[in-house]
C-alpha atoms as one frame of an Amber mdcrd trajectory, in Angstrom:
protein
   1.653 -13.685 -15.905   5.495 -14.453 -15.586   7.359 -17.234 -13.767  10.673
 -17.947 -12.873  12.184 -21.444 -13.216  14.388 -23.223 -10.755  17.063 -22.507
 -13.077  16.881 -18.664 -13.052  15.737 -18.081 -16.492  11.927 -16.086 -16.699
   9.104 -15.999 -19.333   9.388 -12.282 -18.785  13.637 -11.942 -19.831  14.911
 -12.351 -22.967  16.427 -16.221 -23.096  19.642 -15.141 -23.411  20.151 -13.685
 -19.853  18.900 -14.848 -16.713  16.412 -13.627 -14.291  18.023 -11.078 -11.742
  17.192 -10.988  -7.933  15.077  -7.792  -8.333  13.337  -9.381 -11.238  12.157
 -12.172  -9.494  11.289 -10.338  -6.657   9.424  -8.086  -9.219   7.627 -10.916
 -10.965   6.713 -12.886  -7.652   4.871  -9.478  -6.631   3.175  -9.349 -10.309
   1.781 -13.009  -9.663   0.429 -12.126  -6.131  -1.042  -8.795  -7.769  -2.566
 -10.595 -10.182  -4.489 -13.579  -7.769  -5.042 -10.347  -5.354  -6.947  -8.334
  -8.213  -9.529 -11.106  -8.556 -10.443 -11.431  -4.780 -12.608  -8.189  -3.553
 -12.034  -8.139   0.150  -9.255  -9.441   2.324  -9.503 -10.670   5.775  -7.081
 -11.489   8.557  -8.212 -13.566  11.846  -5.629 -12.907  14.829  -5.523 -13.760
  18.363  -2.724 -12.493  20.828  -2.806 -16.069  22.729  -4.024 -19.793  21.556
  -6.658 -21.514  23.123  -9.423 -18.743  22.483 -11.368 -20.412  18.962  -9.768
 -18.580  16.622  -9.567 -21.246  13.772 -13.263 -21.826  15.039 -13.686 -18.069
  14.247 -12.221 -18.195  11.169 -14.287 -21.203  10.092 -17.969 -19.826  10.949
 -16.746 -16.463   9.450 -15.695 -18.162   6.363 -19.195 -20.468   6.103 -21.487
 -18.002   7.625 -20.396 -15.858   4.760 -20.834 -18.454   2.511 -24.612 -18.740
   3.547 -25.178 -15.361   3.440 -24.848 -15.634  -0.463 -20.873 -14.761  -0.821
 -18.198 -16.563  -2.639 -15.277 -17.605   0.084 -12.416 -18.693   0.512 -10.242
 -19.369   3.264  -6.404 -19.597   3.592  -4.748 -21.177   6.144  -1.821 -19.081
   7.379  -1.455 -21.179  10.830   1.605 -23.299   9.332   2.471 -25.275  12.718
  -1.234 -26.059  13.524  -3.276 -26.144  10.481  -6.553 -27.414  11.583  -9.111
 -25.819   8.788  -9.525 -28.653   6.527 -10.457 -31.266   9.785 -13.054 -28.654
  10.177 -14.491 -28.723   6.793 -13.646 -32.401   6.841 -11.296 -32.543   4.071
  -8.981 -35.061   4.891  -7.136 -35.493   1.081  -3.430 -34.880   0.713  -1.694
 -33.820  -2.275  -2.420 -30.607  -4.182  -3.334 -30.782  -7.733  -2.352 -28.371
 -10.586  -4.249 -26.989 -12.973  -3.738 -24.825 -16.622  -3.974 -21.420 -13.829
  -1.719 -22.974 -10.859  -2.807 -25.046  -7.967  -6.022 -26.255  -7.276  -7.437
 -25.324  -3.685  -9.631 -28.080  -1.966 -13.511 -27.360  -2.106 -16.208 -28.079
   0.428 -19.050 -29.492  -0.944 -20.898 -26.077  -1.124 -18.109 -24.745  -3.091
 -16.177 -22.966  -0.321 -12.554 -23.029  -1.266  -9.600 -24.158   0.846  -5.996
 -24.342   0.914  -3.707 -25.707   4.161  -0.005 -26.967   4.433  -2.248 -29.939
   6.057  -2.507 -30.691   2.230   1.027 -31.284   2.016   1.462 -33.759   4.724
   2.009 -37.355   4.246   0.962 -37.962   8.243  -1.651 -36.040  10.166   1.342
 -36.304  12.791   3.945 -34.881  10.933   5.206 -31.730  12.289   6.041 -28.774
  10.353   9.929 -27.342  11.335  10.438 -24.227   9.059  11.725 -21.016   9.832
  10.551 -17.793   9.098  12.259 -17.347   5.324  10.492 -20.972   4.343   7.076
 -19.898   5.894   7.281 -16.582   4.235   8.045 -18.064   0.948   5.344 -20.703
   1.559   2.746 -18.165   2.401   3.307 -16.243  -0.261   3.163 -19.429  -2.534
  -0.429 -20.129  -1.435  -1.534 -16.488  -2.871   0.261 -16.686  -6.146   0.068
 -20.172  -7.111  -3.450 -20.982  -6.087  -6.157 -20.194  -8.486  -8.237 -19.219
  -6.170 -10.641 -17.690  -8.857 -12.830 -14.631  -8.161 -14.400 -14.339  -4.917
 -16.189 -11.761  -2.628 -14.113 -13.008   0.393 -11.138 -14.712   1.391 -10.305
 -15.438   4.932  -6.888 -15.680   6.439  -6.688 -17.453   9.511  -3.995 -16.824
  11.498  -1.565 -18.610  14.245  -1.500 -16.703  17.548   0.596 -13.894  18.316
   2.545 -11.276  16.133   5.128 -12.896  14.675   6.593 -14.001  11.825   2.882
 -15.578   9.905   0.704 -12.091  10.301   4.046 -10.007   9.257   4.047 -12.135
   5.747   0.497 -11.908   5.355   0.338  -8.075   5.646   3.807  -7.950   3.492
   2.568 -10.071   0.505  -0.875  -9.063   0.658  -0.098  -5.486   1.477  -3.460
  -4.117   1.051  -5.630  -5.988   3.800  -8.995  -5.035   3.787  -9.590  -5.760
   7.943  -8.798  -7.883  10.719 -10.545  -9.619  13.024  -9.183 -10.101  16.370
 -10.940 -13.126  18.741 -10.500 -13.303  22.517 -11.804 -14.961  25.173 -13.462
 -12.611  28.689 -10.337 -13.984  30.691  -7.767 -11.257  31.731  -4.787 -12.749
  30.010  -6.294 -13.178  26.884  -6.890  -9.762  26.713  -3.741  -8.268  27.883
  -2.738 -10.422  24.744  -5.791  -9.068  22.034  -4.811  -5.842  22.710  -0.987
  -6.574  21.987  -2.564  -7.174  18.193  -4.922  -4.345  18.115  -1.530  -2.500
  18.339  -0.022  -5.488  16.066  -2.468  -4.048  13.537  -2.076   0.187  14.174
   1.338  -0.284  13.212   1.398  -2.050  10.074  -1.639   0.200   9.168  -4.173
  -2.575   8.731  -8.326  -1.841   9.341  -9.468  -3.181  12.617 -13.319  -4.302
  11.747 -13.010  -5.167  15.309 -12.745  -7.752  18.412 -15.236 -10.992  18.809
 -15.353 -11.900  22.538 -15.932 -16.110  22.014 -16.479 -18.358  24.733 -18.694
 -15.837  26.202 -20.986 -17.276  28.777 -22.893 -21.236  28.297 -26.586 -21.474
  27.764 -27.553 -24.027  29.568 -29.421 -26.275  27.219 -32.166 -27.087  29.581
 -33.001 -23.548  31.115 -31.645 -21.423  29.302 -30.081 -19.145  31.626 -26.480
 -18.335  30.875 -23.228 -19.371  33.108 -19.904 -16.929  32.659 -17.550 -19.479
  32.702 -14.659 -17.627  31.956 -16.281 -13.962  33.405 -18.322 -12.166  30.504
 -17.849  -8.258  29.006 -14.284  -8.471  28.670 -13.455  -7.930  25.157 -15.915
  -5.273  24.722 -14.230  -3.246  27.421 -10.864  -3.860  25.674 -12.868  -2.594
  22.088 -13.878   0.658  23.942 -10.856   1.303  25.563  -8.682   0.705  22.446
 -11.224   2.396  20.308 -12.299  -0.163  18.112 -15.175  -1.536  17.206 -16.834
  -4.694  19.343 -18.302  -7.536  17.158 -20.298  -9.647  19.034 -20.032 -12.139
  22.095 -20.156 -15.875  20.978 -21.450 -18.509  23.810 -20.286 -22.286  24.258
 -22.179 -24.407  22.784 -21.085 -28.083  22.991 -22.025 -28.532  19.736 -19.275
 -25.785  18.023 -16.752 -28.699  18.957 -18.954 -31.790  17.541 -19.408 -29.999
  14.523 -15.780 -28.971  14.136 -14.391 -32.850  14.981 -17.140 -33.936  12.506
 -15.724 -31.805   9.814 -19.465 -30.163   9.313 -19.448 -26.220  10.691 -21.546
 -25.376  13.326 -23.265 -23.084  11.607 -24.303 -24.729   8.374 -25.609 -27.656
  10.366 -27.018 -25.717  13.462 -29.815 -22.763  13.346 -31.591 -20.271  15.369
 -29.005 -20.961  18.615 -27.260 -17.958  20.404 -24.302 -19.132  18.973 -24.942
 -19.502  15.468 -27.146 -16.674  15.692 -23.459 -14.829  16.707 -21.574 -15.921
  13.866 -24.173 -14.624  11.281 -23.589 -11.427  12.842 -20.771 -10.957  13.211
 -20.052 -12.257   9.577 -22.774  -9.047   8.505 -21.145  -6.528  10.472 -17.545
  -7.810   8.751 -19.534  -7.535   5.195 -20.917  -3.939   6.083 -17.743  -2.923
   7.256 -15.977  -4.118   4.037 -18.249  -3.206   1.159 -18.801   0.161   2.920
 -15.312   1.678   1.747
C-alpha cells in the first residue's frame, strides 16, 4: 500500500520526481480500496431531521450485531455531534498508531470504534470545518484505520443530505445499504423520505426505514401509549416502496444505558425494545448476505 508524504514525494514514484495530483488522488483511492476489501458489508444510518435516535440506531445496530455472533465496527461520520463513543463509554482521547495505520478504540467485547470525539482535547470543543476538511477527514478514518476484517461496519450518519452522506457514498462508493430512522411524527417523515430519494439518486440499497420512538409500554401495564402517533414510517416504506424494518418503543432505559456508556441492548433482554433492535439487526444481515 502507497502513501504520500506532506512533502509530495510517494512510496509508489520513483524518488526523483514528485507525486502528481492525479497520483495522489490515485493512491488515496488504492488505500481506501484496500481497508474496503477487508470489510464484507457496508452500512449507512441516515435520518432526514435530528432528534429521531439515530446515533441510538446506529449503536443497537452495531451491538445487536455484535451479539448475534458478527464482527463490527462502527464509524462515526456525524463530525459536529459525535456522540458514539459516550455511548459505548469510551471516554479516551488521542488515537494511537500502529505498524497498519491507526488504531480504532475497542469496547470491551471487541466492537471497534473510531470518532473525531477521539481527537478532542475538551468534550466542549466544537468542531468548525467545512466540507473539503470533513471530506478529507472522512475519508482519513477509512484509509488510515486498521480496522481489520470484519462482517460489518456501521456508518452513522449526521442528519440530512449534505455534505457527510455525499463523502461517505463518494469514498466508499460501493455501499452495501442504508438504513433510514424516523420518528411517527409528520415532519420527520416529510424529512425520511427526502433521504429515501437522498439514496435513489446516488444509487445506494435501501434495506429500509426503522420507525423509533414508536409508542411507550407502560412498565406497569403494559399497554402501549403513541406518544408521538404510531404507523407512520411504515406508511412512508409502502408508499416509497421500500422495505419497513421494524417499530422501536421508548423505553426509559435506551437513554440510561446510552448516558451510562453500556447499550441497551447488551445490558437489557426480552423487552419490546430490545426485542426490536435484534430484529431489525437480522433483517439488515438477511438483506446483506443475501446478494
Amino acid at each position: 500500500m502507497s502513501s504520500c508524504s506532506s512533502d509530495n514525494s510517494c512510496s509508489s514514484c520513483s524518488s526523483a520526481s514528485a507525486c502528481s495530483a492525479d497520483e495522489k488522488k490515485q493512491h488515496a483511492k488504492q488505500k481506501v480500496e484496500d481497508r474496503l476489501s477487508k470489510i464484507k458489508y457496508k452500512i449507512m444510518v441516515m435520518s432526514g431531521k435530528g432528534g429521531v435516535g439515530k446515533s441510538t440506531v446506529s449503536v443497537s445496530l452495531a451491538a445487536s450485531l455484535h451479539a448475534l455472533g458478527y464482527s463490527v465496527g462502527i464509524l462515526d461520520a456525524d463530525i459536529h455531534g459525535p456522540n458514539v463513543p459516550k455511548m459505548f463509554g469510551l471516554s479516551a482521547s488521542g488515537v494511537h498508531s500502529g505498524p497498519n495505520g491507526l488504531i480504532p478504540f475497542e469496547t470491551a467485547d471487541g466492537l471497534k470504534v473510531m470518532s473525531v470525539a477521539f481527537l478532542l482535547k475538551d468534550e466542549d470543543d466544537a468542531i468548525i470545518w467545512r466540507a473539503p476538511v470533513k471530506h478529507g477527514m472522512i475519508e482519513q478514518f477509512v484509509s488510515d484505520v486498521d480496522w481489520g476484517e470484519l462482517d460489518f461496519i456501521i456508518i452513522d450518519l449526521p442528519p440530512g443530505t449534505g455534505d457527510e452522506p455525499l463523502s461517505v457514498a463518494h469514498i466508499i462508493g460501493s455501499v452495501d445499504g442504508a438504513v433510514i430512522v424516523t420518528t411517527p411524527q409528520e415532519v420527520a417523515l416529510l424529512d425520511s423520505r427526502k433521504s429515501v430519494t437522498f439514496a435513489r439518486k446516488l444509487n445506494l440499497p435501501i434495506l429500509g426505514i426503522v420507525e423509533n420512538m414508536s409508542g411507550l409500554v407502560c412498565p406497569h401495564c403494559g399497554e402501549t401509549v403513541d406518544l408521538f402517533k404510531s404507523g407512520g414510517g411504515e406508511n412512508a416504506a409502502k408508499d416509497m416502496g421500500v422495505n419497513f424494518l421494524g417499530r422501536v418503543p421508548i423505553d426509559p432505559l435506551v437513554v440510561v444505558q446510552g448516558d451510562s456508556g453500556k447499550p441497551y441492548v447488551l445490558e437489557v433482554k426480552d423487552t419490546p425494545t430490545a426485542k426490536a433492535f435484534i430484529e431489525i439487526a437480522k433483517s439488515v444481515a438477511k438483506q446483506t448476505i443475501a446478494k
